[in-house]
C-alpha positions as CSV (number, residue, x, y, z in Angstrom):
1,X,59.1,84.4,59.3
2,X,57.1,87.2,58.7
3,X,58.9,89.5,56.3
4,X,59.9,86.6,54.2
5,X,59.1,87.5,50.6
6,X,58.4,91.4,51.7
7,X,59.2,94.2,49.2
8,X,61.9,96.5,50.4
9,X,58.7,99.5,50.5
10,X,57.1,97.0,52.4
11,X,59.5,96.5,55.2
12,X,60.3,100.3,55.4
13,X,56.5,101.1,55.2
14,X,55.9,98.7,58.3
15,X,59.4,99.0,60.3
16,X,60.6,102.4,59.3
17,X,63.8,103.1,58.9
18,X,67.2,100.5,59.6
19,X,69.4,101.3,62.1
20,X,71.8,100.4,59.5
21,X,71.8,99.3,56.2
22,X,74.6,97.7,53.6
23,X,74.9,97.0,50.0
24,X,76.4,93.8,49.1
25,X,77.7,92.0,45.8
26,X,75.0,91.5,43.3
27,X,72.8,94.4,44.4
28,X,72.1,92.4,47.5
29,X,70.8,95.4,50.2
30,X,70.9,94.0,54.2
31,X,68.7,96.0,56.5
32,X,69.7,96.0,60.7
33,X,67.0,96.5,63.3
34,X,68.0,96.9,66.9
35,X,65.7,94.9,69.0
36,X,67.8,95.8,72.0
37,X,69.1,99.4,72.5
38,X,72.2,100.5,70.5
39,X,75.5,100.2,72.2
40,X,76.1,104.2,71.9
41,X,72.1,104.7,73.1
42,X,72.1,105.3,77.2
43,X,71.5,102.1,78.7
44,X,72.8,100.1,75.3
45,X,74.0,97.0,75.3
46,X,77.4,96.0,74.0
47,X,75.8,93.1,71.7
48,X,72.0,94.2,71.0
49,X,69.7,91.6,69.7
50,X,68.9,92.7,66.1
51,X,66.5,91.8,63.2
52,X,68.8,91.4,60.2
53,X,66.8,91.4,56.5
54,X,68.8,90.6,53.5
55,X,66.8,91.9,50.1
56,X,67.5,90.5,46.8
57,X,68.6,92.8,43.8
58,X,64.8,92.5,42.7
59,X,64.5,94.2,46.4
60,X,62.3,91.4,47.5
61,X,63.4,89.9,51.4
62,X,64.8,86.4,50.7
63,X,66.3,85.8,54.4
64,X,65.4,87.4,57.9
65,X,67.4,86.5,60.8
66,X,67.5,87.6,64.5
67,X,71.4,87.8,65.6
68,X,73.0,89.1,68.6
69,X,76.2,90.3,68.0
């Protein structure tokens, strides 16, 4: 995909901030992108589609997903 092997300042340069971000074990960092609008937006959906990007500790993108929750 496309932000495969993007640095983190990469992926915030080109898709701004994440809706939501987590840290995980090992320094891992995931960034969430609603595709879909928000389910507390107006109009949200209860399950958006979202862009998920998981960063290494080296902050390098090393999976990008698209899930619907």
């Amino acid at each position: 995909t496309a932000f495969l092997g993007f640095s983190l300042i990469d992926v915030l340069a080109t898709l701004g901030i994440p809706d939501r971000h987590d840290l995980a074990p090992r320094s891992q960092k995931f960034f969430e992108y609603y595709i879909d609008p928000a389910p507390d937006c107006p109009n949200g959906t209860e399950e958006p589609f979202t862009l998920l990007i998981r960063f290494s500790a080296l902050d390098r993108s090393t999976e990008v997903s698209f899930q619907n929750y």
